[in-house]
DRENMIMI-731285 format. One record per residue (C-alpha): residue number from 1; residue in one letter; z, x, y. Coordinates in nm, 3 decimals, padded with zeros to 5 digits. Each point is the difference from the previous one (the first is absolute). Layout:
% residues N
> NUM; a; Z; X; Y
...
% end
This chain:
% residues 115
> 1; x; -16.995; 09.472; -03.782
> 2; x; 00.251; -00.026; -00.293
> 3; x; 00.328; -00.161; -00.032
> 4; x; 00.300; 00.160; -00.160
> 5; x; -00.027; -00.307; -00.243
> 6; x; -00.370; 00.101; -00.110
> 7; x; 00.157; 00.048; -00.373
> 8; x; -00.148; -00.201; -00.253
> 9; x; 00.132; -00.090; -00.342
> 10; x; -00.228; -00.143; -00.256
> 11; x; 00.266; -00.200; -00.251
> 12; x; -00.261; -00.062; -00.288
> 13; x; 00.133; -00.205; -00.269
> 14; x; -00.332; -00.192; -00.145
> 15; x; -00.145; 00.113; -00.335
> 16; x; -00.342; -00.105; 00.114
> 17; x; -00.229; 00.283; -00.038
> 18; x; -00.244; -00.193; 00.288
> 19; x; 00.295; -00.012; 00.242
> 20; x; 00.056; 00.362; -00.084
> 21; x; -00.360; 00.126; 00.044
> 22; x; -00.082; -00.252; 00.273
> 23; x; 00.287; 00.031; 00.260
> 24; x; 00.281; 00.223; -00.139
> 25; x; -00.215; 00.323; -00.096
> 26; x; -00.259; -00.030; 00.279
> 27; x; 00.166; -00.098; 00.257
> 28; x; 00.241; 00.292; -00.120
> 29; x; -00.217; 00.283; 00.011
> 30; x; -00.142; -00.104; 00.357
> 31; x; 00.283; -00.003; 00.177
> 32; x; 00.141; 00.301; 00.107
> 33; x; -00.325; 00.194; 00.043
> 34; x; -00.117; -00.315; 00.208
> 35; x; 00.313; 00.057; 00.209
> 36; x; 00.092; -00.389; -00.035
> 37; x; 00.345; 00.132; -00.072
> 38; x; 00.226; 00.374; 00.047
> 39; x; 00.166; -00.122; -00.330
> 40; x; -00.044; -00.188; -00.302
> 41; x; 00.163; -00.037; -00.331
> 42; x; -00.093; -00.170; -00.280
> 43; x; 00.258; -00.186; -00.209
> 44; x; -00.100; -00.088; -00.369
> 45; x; 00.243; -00.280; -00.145
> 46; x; -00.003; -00.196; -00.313
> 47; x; -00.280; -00.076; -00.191
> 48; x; -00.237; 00.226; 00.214
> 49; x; 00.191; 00.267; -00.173
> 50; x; -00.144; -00.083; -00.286
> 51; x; -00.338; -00.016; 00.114
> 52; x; -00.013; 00.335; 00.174
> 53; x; 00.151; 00.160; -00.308
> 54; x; -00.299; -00.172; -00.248
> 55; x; -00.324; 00.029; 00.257
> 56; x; -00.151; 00.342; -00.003
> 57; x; -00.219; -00.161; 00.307
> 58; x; 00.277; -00.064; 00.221
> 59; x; 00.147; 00.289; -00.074
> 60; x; -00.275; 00.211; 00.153
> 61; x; 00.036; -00.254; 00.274
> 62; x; 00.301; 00.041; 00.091
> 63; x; -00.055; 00.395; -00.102
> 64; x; -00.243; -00.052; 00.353
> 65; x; 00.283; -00.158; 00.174
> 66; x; 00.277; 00.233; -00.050
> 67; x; -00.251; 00.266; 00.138
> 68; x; -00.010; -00.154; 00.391
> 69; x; 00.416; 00.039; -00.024
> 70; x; 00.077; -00.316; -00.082
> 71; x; 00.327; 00.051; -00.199
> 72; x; 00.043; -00.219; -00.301
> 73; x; 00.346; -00.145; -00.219
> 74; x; 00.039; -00.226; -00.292
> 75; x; 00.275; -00.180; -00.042
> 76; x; 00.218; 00.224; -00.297
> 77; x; 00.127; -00.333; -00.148
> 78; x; -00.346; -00.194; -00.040
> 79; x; -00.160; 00.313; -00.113
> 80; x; 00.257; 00.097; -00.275
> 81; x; 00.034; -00.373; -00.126
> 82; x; -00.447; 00.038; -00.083
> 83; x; 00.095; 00.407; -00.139
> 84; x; -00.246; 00.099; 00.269
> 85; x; 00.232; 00.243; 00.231
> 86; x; -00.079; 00.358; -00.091
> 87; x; -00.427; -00.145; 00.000
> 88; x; 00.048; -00.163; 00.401
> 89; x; 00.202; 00.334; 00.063
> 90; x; -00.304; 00.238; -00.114
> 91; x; -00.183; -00.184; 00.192
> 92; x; 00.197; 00.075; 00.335
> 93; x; 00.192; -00.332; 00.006
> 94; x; 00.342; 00.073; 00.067
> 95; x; 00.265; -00.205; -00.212
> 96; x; 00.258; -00.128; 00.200
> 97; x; 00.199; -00.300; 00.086
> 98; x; -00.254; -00.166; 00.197
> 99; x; 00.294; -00.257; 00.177
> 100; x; 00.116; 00.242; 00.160
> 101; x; -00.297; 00.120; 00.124
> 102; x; -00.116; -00.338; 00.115
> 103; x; 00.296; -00.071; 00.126
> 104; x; 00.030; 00.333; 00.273
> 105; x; -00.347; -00.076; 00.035
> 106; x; 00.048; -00.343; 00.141
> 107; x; 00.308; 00.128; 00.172
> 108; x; -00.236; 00.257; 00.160
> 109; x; -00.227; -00.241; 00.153
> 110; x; -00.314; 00.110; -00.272
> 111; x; -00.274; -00.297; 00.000
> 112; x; -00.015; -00.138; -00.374
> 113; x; -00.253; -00.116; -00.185
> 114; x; 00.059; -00.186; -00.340
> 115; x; -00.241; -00.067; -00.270
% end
């Protein structure tokens, strides 16, 4: 039975293409189709901007992800400061100002994982 917390937010920061492929990506396109959660988000901040934007591999990745419904944002600051905006955007990654995201979603009771 779920919870009216089973939200998850995946805050990925790390410009590790292993910790991308490994946990962030996989885990990613599993879980809504798996039913581990009713929600998910994932949350790309900082230097995985970068990464996203420069990796044609985890872009079809996370191409598989956004298919289950997991809904996907990049932080509009990070993402301007490496010029990568209008690429993340194309890709479905909405630009936005990710602390306010985090911060309703923490407000909202959403489980949070960082990496």
């Amino acid at each position: 039975m779920h919870s009216s917390n089973d939200k998850l937010l995946i805050l990925w920061t790390s410009a590790d293409p292993e910790v991308a492929k490994k946990m962030v990506l996989l885990y990613g396109s599993v879980i809504l189709p798996r039913g581990y959660w009713d929600e998910a988000h994932l949350m790309v901040w900082g230097p995985s901007a970068k990464l996203l934007a420069e990796s044609t591999e985890l872009q079809g990745m996370l191409k598989s992800v956004l298919e289950t419904g997991v809904k996907a944002s990049v932080c509009v600051v990070c993402s301007d400061d490496y010029g990568v905006t209008d690429a993340l955007a194309a890709l479905g990654v909405e630009p936005t100002h990710t602390g306010e995201l985090l911060t309703e979603a923490l407000k909202q009771g959403w489980r949070v994982i960082t990496l």
